[in-house]
C-alpha positions in Angstrom: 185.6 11.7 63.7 185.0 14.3 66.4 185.5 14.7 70.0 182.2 14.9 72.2 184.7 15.8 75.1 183.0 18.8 76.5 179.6 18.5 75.9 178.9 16.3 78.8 175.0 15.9 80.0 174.0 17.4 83.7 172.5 14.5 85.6 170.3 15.5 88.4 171.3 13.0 91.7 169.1 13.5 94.8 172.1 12.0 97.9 170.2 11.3 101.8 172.9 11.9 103.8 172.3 9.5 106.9 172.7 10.0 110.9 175.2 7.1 110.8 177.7 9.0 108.2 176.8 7.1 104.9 175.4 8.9 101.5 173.1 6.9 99.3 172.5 8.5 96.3 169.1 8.0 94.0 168.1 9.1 90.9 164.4 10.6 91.9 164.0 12.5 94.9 160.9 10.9 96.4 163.4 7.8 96.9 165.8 10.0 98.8 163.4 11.8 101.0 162.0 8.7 102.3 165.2 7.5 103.0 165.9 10.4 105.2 162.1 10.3 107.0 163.1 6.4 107.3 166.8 6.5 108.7 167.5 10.7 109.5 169.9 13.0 108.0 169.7 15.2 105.3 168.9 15.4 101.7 170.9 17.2 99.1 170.6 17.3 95.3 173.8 17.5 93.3 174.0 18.3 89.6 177.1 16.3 88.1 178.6 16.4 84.6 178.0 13.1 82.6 181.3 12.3 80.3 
């Protein structure tokens, strides 16, 4: 049988950086956005390789 090694999925995470130093990361980005309106800090979205 085959190897699927390099033909990993992109998954879309949406991270809220908080004031206080901590990154939670959520899978929409509604979820993180309010998370950064409710605590501060910044959002980012990273695109990561699923294995």
């Amino acid at each position: 049988m085959g190897c699927n090694c390099g033909s990993g999925r992109k998954v879309v995470v949406h991270e809220a950086h908080r004031a206080d130093g901590t990154i939670k990361r959520y899978l929409t980005e509604r979820e993180a956005l309010a998370d950064v309106a409710q605590h501060g800090g910044e959002y980012q979205q990273v695109t990561q390789t699923s294995r």
